[in-house]
C-alpha positions as CSV (number, residue, x, y, z in Angstrom):
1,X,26.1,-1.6,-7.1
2,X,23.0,-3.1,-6.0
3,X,21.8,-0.3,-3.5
4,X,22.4,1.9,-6.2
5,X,20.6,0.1,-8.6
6,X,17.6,-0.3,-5.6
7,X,17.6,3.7,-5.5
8,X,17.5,3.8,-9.3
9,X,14.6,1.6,-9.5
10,X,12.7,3.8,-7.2
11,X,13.3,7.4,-8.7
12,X,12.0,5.4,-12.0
13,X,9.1,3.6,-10.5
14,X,8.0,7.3,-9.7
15,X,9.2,9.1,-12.4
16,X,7.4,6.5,-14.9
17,X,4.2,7.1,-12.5
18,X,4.3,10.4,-13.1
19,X,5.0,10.2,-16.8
20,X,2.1,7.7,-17.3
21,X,-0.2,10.0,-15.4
22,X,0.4,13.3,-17.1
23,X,-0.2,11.5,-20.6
24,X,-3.2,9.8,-19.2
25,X,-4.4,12.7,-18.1
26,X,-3.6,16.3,-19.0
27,X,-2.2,15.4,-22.6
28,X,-4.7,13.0,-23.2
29,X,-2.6,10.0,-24.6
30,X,-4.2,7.4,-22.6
31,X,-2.5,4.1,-24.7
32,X,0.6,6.3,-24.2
33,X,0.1,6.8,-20.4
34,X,-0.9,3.3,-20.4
35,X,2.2,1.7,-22.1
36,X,4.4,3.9,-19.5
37,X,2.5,2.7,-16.7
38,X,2.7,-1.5,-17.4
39,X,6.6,-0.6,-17.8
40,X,6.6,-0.2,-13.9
41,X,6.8,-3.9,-13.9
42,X,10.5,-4.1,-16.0
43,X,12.4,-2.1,-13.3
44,X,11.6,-5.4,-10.9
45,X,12.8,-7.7,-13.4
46,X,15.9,-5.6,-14.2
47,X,17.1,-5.8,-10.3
48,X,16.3,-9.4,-10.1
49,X,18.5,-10.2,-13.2
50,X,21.0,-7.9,-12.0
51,X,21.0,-9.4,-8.6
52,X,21.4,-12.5,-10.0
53,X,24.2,-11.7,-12.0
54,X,26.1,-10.2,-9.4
55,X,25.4,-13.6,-7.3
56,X,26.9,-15.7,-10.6
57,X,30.3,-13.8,-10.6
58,X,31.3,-14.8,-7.7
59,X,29.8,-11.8,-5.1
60,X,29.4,-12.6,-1.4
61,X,26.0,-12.3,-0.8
62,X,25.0,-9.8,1.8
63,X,22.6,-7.1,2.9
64,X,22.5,-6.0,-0.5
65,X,20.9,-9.1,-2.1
66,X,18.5,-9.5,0.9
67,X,17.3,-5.6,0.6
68,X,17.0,-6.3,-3.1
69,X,14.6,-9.1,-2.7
70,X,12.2,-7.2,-0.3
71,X,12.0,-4.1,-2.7
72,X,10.8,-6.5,-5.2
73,X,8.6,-8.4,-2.7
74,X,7.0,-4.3,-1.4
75,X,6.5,-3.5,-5.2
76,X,4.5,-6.9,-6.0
77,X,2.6,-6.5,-2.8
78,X,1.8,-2.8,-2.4
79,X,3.1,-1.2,-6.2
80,X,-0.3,-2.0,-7.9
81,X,-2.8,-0.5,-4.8
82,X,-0.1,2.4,-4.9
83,X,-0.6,3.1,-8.9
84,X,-4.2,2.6,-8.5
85,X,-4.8,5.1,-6.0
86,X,-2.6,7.8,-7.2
87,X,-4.6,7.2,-10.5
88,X,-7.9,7.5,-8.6
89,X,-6.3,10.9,-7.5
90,X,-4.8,12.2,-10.7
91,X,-7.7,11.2,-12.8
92,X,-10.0,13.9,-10.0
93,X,-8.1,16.4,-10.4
94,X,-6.4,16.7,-13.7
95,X,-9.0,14.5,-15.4
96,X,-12.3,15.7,-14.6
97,X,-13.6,12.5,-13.1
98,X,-15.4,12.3,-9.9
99,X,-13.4,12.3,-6.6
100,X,-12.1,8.8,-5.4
101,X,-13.7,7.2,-2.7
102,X,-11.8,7.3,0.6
103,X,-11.3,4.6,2.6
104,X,-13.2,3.6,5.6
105,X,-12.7,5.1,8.6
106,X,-14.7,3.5,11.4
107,X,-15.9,0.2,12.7
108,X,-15.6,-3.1,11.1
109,X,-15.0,-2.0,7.8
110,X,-12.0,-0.1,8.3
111,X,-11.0,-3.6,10.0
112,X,-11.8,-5.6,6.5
113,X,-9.9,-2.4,4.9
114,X,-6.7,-3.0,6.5
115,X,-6.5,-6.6,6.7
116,X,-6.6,-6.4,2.4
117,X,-3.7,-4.3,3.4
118,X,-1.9,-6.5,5.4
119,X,-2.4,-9.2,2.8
120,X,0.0,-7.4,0.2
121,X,2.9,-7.4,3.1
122,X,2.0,-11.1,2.9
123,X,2.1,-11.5,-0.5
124,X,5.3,-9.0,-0.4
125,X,7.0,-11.6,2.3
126,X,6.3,-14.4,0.3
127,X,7.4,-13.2,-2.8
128,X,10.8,-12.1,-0.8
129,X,11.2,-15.4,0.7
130,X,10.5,-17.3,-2.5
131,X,13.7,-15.0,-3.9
132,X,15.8,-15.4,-1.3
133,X,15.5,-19.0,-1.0
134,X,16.3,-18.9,-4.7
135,X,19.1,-16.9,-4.0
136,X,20.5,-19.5,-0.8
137,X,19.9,-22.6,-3.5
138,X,21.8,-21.0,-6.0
139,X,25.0,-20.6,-3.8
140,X,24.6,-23.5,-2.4
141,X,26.8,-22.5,0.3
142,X,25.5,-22.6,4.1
143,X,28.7,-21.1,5.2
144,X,27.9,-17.8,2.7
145,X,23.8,-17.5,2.9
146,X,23.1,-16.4,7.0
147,X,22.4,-13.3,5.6
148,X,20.3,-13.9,3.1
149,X,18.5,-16.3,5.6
150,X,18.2,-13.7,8.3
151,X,16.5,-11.4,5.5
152,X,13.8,-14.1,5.6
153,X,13.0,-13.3,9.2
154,X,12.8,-9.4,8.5
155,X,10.3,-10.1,5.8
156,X,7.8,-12.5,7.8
157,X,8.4,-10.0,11.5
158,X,7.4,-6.9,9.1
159,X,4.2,-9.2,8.3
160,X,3.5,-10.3,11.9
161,X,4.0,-6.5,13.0
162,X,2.0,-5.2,10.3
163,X,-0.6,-8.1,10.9
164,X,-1.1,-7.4,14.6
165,X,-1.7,-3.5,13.9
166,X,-4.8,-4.5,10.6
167,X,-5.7,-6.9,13.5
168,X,-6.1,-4.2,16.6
169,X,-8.8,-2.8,14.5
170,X,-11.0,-5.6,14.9
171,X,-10.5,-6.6,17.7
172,X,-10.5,-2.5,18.8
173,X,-12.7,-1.1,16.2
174,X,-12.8,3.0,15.9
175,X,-16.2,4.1,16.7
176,X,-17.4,7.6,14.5
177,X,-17.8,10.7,16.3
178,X,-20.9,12.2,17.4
179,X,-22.2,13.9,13.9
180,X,-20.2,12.1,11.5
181,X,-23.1,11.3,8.8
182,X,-24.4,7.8,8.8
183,X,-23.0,6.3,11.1
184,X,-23.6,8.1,14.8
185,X,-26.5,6.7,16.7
186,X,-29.4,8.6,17.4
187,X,-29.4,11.2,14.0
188,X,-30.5,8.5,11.4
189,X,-33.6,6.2,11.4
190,X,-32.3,2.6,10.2
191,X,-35.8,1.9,8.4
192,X,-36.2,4.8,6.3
193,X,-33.4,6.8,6.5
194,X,-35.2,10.0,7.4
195,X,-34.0,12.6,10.2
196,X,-34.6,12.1,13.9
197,X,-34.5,15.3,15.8
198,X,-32.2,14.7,18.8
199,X,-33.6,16.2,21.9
200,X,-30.2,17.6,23.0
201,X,-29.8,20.0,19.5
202,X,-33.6,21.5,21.2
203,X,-32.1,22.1,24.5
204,X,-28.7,23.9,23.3
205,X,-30.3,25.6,20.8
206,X,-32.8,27.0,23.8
207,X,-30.1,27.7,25.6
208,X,-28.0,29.2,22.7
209,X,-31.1,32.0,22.8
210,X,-31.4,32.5,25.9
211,X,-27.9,34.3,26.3
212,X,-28.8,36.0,23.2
């Protein structure tokens, strides 16, 4: 019951997404799109009471309970920067508005980009391990709870994974390409921002003529 209560959460979380956005947007209800939107939230609390439930009459508690509790934990952690970008991206191109901004690419921003990243698979770890321990005080029963235990570890080795990969990029940071605007050397002057010709363009554009 609860995997299929997991699975009906998710086709709802994205079927009221896409409800909230087409009111927002191309039938112009925003307070309707709105309203549909801030219900994302009750689907969480309906498989925590249901989970809980199920733990009250009597169910061993398994994989089940454990998945349960990280779905909640990804939707607290990730859910909001997931509604906000697909609003950035809905509001472009059914709304009108201006395109959203990307995400860095390069350098020590993309660093600081993913490590805010990685803090919603911590929040989303400790939010699953605050359930689960819940869950293991409720049934009181060492000889019943390894699995909900072991979920624990899943939660935090997702984190560490996901913490060493937002990590690689500062300790590794992407450099831009040759021509990317703004950030290769040698195309910009840092004091006021005007052109510098590059002596190589000269040469290949010489060159380019020359087999004309």
């Amino acid at each position: 019951m609860i995997v299929a209560l997991i699975a009906a959460c998710e086709i709802g979380f994205w079927v009221l997404l896409a409800a909230g956005l087409a009111f927002r947007y191309p039938l112009r209800m925003p307070r309707t799109g709105l309203a549909l939107l801030l219900c994302e939230p009750l689907l969480e609390i309906v498989l925590l009471v249901a989970t809980a439930l199920d733990l009250k009459n009597g169910a061993e508690p398994n994989w089940t309970h454990g998945l349960a509790a990280l779905y909640i934990g990804y939707t607290v952690g990730h859910g909001h920067r997931t509604v906000k970008w697909l609003d950035g991206h809905a509001a472009h191109r059914l709304g009108g508005g201006p395109p959203p901004r990307k995400p860095p690419r390069y350098g020590m921003a993309r660093a600081r980009h993913e490590g805010k990243v990685w803090l919603g698979t911590v929040t989303a770890a400790a939010v699953a391990t605050a359930l689960l321990q819940t869950a293991i005080w409720y049934v009181d029963d060492p000889g019943r709870t390894g699995t909900l235990e072991s979920w624990r570890y899943v939660a935090w080795r997702a984190a560490c994974l996901h913490g060493l990969l937002a990590l690689s990029y500062a300790l590794w940071p992407r450099k831009a390409p040759v021509g990317v605007a703004g950030e290769a050397p040698g195309k910009r002057d840092a004091n006021d921002g005007s052109d510098v010709n590059d002596p190589s363009d000269e040469i290949r554009d010489e060159r380019a003529a020359a087999r004309r």
